[in-house]
C-alpha positions in Angstrom: -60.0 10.4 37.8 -57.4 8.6 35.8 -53.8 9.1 36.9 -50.8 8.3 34.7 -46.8 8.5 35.9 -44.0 8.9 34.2 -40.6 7.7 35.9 -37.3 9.5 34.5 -34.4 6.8 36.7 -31.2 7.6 37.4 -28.7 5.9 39.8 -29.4 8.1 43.1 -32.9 10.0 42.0 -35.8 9.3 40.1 -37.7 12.3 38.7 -41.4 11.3 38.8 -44.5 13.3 37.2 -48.2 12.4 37.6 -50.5 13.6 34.6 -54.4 13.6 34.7 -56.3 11.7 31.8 -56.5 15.6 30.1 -52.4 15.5 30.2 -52.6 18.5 33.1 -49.6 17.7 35.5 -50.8 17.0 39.1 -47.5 16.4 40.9 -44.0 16.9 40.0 -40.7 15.9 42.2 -38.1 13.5 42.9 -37.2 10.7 44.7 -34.6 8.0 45.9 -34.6 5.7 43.0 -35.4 2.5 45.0 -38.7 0.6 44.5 -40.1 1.2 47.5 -39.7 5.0 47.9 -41.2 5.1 43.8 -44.4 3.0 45.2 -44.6 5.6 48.1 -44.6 8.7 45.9 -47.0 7.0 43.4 -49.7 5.8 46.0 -49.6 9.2 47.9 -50.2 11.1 44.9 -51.7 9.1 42.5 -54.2 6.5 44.0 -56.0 6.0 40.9 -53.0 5.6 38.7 -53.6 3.2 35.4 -50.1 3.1 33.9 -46.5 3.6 35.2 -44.0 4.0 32.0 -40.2 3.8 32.9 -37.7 3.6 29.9 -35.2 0.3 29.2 -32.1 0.4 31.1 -29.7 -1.0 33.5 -32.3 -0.3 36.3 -35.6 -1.0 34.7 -35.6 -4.7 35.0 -34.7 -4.2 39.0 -37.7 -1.4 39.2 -39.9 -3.4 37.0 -39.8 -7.1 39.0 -40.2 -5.1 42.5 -42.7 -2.5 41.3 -44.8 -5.6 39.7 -44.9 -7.2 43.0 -45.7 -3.9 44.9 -49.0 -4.3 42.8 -48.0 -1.4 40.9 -48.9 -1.3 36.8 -45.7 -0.5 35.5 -45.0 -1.2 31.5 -41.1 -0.8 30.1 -40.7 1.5 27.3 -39.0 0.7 24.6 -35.8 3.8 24.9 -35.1 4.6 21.1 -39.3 4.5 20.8 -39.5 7.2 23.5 -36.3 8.7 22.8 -38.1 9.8 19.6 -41.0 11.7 21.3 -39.1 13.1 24.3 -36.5 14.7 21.6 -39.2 17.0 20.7 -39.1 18.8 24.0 -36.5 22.2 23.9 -34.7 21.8 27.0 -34.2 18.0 28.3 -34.0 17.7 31.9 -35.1 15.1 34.3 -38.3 16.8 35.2 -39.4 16.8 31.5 -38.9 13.7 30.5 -40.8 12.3 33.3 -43.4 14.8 32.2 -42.7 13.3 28.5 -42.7 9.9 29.5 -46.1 10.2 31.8 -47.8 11.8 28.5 -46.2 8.9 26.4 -48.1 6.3 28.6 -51.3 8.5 28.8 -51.8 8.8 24.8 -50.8 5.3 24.2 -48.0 6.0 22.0 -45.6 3.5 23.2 -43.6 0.5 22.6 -43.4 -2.1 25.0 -40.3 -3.9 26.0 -41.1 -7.3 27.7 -39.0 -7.0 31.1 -36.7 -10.5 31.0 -37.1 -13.3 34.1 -34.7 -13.0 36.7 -33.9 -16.3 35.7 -32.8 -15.3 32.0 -31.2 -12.3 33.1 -28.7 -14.4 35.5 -28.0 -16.7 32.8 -27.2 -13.5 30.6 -25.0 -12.4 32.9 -23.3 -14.9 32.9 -22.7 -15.5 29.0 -22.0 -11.8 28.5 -19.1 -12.4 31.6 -17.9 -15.3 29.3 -17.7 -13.3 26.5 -16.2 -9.8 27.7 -13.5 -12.5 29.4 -13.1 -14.4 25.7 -12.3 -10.9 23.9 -10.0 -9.8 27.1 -7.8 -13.2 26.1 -7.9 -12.1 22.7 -6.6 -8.7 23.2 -4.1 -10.0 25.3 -2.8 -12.8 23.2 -2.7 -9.8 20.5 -0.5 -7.9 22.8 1.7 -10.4 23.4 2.5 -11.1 20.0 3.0 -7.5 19.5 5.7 -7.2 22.2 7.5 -9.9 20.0 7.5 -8.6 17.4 9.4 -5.6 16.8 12.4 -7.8 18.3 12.0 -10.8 15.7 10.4 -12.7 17.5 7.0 -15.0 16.4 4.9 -16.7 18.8 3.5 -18.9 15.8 -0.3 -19.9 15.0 -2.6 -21.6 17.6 -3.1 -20.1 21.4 -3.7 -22.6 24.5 -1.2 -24.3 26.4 1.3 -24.7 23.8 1.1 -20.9 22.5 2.3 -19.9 26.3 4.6 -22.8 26.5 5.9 -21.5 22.4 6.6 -17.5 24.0 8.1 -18.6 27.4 10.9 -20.6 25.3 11.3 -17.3 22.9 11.5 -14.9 26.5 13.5 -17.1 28.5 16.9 -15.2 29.7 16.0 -11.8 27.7 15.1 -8.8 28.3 11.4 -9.3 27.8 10.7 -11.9 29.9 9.5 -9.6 33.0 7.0 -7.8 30.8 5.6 -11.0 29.0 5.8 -12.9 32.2 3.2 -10.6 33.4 1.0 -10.6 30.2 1.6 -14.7 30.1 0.2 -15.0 34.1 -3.1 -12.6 33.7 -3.8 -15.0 30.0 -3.6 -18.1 32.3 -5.9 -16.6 34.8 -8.2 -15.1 32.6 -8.0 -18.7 30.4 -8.9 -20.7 34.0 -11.8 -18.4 34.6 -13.2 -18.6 31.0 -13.4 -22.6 31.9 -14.6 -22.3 35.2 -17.5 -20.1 33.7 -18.2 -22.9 30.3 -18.4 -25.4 32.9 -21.1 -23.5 34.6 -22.8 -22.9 31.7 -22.7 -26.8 30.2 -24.0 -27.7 33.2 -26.8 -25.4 33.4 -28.2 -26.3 29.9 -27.9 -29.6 30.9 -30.5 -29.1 33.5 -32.8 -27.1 31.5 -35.3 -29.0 29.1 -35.5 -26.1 26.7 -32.1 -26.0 26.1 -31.6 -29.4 25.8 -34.0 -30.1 22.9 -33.1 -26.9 21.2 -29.4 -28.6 21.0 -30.7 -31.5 18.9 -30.7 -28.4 16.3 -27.6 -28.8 14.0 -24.6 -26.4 15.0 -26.6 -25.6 18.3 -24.6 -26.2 21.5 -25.0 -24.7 24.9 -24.2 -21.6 24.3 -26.2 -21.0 22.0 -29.1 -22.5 23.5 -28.9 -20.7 26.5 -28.4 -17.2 25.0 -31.3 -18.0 22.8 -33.3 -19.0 25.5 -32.2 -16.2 28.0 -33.0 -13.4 25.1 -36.1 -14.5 24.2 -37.5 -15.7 27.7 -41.1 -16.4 26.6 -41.7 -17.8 23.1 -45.2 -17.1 23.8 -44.9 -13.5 23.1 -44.1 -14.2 19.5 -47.2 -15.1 17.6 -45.3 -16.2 14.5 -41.8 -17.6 14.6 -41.0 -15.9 11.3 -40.9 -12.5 14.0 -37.8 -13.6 15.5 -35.7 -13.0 13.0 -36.6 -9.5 12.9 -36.2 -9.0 16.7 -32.8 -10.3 16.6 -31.7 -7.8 14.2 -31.3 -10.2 11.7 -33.4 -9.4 8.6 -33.0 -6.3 6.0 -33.9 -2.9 7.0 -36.3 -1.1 4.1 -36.8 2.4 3.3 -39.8 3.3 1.3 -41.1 6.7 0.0 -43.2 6.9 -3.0 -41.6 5.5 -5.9 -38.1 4.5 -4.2 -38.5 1.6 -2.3 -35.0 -0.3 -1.4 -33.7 -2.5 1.3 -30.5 -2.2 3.2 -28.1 -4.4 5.4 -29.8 -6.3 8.2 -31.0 -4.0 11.1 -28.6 -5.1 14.1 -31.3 -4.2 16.0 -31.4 -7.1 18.5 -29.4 -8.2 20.7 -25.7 -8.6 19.7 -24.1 -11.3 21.3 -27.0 -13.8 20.2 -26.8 -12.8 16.7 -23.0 -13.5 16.4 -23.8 -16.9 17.9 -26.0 -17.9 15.5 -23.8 -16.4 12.4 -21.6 -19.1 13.9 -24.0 -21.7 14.2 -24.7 -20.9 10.7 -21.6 -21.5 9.9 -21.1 -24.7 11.5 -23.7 -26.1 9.5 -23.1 -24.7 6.3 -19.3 -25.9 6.6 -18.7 -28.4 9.3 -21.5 -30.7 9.3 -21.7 -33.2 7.5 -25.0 -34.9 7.9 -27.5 -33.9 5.9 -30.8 -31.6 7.0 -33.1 -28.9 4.8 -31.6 -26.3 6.4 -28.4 -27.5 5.2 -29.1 -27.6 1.5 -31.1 -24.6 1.6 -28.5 -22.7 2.5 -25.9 -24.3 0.1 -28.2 -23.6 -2.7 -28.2 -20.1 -1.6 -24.4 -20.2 -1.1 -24.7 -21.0 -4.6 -26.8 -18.2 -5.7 -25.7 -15.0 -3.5 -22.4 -16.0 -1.7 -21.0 -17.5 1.7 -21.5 -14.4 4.2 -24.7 -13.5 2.7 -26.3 -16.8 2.8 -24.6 -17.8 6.5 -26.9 -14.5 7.8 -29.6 -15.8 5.9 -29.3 -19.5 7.8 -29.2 -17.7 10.8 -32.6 -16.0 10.0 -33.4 -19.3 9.5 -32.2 -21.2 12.4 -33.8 -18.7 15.0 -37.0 -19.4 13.5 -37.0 -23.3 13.7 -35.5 -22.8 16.8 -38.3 -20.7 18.0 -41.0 -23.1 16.5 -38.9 -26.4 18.7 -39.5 -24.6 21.8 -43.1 -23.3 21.3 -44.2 -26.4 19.9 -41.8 -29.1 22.5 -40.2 -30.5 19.5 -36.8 -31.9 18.3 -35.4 -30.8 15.5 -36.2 -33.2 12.6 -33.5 -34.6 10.3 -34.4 -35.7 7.0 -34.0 -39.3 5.9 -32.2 -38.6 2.5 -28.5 -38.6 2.7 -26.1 -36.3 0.9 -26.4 -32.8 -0.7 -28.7 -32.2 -3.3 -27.0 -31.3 -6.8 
């Protein structure tokens, strides 16, 4: 007989249920939520099992990697996917949705999520790191300036060295200077870490061949290489480039019902740090490189036609596709020979 489990994780317990291929429940409990008390549960009471489904979260790439290697055959659904189906239940508890989630996996009526290396996901960590420490700077610089500023004083444009060197001179022998001392010593730490950290990363994509020939790519640098590379993992589970657009949250939603049939803003669907890097890449290349590439002219005529913002998400759409197609097909990005804008 067929077995199928359903796994509902949560930081100390995970509720498990095993279904039958009719959908009757055969077991129904809980367990440590550690891999090897899951594989204990699910080989004492279902020896026949064909699928495992456990939902997308912090946990499930942990679970996933170590149940894989138990021998276990464990697929990732995607949450918002079986979010939908487990909202039809009445009362949500643990017990049900593992029940949900076990009869999710049985019908088939799932979307998998394709669990990231443990490669990619340390490089993730440590670009998200580099960011959450980027946006602490910023809020701090922000609340520096807004110390100042109810008592005259302005800091000026620019940040760095010379914006800490510009506030110092302002504070020196006042009242404030205590307070923004304090502000002024956590910026420089947080400033030296944020270096410590791009280092780490400029070295890394220096050793990694994908990354390095996606950076022949106009407006691509190592950051953006490596957050492209970490997110998608595999360009093998694409089989058309013009997909990754989509799965990056980075082309129109549409709505259509009979006769109205409209399209939105782009989805945001994907993964948010990634996109923002290549809006900026987009950017670059639209405004700060000068050399000339189709890329590069496509999106100026588009400038043209539909405005800057528009047609900068539009490159990026663009640029993740061609990216895609470099590292699926190991090739450099290729410039054209003609020189200068098109008219």
């Amino acid at each position: 007989m067929k077995q199928y489990v359903g796994l509902d994780v949560s930081l100390e317990q995970t509720a498990v249920c095993i279904v039958d291929e009719h959908g009757k429940a055969l077991w129904r409990g809980k367990c440590a939520s550690t891999p090897e008390a899951i594989a204990a549960v699910v080989h004492a009471g279902a020896p026949h099992v064909v699928r495992i489904g456990l939902e997308s979260g912090p946990l499930s790439t942990w679970h996933w990697h170590e149940l894989t290697k138990l021998g276990l055959p464990v697929i990732c659904l995607d949450a918002r996917h079986a979010k939908a189906a487990l909202s039809l239940q009445v009362n949500k508890t643990d017990p049900n949705d593992a029940l949900g989630l076990a009869q999710i996996v049985r019908t088939g009526w799932y979307r998998e999520v394709t669990v990231k290396s443990s490669d990619s996901q340390v490089v993730r960590s440590f670009l998200t790191s580099r960011a959450r420490l980027v946006e602490m700077r910023v809020d701090l610089t922000n609340q520096i300036r807004g110390v100042l500023k109810p008592f005259g004083l302005v800091a000026g444009k620019g940040g760095g060295q010379p914006f800490i060197d510009r506030v110092r001179g302002l504070v020196t022998d006042g009242p404030l200077e205590d307070v923004v001392e304090a502000l002024l010593t956590a910026l420089q730490a947080i400033s030296r870490q944020i270096g410590i950290l791009t280092r780490r990363l400029m070295a890394l994509a220096r050793q990694d061949q994908a990354a390095r020939r996606l950076m022949t790519a106009p407006g691509v640098g190592s950051l953006v290489a490596l957050a492209y590379i970490s997110v998608i993992d595999a360009p093998e589970q694409f089989s058309k480039s013009s997909s990754v657009g989509a799965y990056l949250g980075l082309t129109p939603r549409r709505y259509q019902s009979g006769e109205i049939d409209r399209s939105g803003r782009i989805s945001k669907c994907g993964d948010p740090l990634l996109r923002t890097y290549l809006f900026e890449a987009a950017g670059i290349i639209l405004n700060r490189v000068s050399r000339w590439s189709p890329i590069k002219a496509w999106g100026a005529r588009l400038t043209r036609k539909v405005g800057g913002k528009k047609a900068m998400v539009a490159v990026a759409r663009k640029l993740s596709v061609i990216l895609h197609r470099m590292w699926h097909d190991g090739t450099d990005f290729r410039w054209s020979n003609t020189e200068g804008l098109p008219a």
